[in-house]
N, C-alpha and C positions, 0 to 999 in steps of 0.2 A: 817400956814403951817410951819413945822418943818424945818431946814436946814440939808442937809444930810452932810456927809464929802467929799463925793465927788458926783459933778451933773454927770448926764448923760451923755453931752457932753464931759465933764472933761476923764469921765470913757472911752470912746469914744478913746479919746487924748493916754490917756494912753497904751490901748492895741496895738496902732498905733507905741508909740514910743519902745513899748518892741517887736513888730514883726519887727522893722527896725534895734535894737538894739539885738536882738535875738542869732548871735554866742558872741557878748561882754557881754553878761547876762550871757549864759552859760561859757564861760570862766571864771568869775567873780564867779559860783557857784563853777566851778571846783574847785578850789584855793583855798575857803573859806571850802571846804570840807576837802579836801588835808589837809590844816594848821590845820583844826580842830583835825583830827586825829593825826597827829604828836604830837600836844599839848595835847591830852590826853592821849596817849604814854608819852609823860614825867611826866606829873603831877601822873599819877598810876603806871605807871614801872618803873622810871628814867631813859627812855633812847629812842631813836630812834626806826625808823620802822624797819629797819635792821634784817632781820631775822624770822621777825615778820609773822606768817600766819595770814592773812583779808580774808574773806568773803565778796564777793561784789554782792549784788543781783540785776540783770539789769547792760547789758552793752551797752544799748544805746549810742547817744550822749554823754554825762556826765557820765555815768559810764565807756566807753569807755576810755576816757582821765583821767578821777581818778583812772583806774587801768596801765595805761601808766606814771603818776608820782609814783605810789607805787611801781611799779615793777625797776622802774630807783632810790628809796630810798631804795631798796633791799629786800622789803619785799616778803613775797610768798603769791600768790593768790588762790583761791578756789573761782569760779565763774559761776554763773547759770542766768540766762535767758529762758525766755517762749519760745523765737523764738532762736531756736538752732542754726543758720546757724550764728547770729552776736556773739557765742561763737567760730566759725572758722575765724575773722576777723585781720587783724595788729595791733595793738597798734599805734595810731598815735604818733608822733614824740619821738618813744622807737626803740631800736631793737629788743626787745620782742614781743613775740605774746599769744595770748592766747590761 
């Protein structure tokens, strides 16, 4: 019998600990998205998001708050969504809205 990388029970454990761990995940994707784009603004443009128009498609949970640190690093948004009514929503911790 072959060994897998993760058993069943393991796999089990896992989606337990990412459904209790679930806004700390998304926080954690937020941020690594965020830095991502910042740092690919400098390394192609030499420069910050400032000014900058993003395209952000889905404002879910996590598009929601990735477009709440772009819009507070200056940039301008352009934003769509299948469910139209979470493109009339706040920007959590922005004074911006979309």
């Amino acid at each position: 019998m072959a060994h897998s990388a993760l058993k069943r029970d393991d796999l089990r454990e896992l989606v337990q600990l990412v459904d209790h761990a679930e806004s700390g995940l998304k926080g954690a994707i937020v941020i690594h998205v965020f830095r991502s784009m910042t740092a690919a603004a400098r390394h192609l443009w030499g420069r910050d998001l400032r000014g900058m128009r993003i395209s952000v498609q889905g404002v879910g949970n996590v598009g929601v708050a990735v477009c709440a640190l772009l819009t507070d690093a200056g940039a301008r948004l352009l934003v769509s969504d299948v469910d139209t009514s979470a493109l009339r929503k706040p920007l959590r911790g922005s004074t911006h809205r979309l």
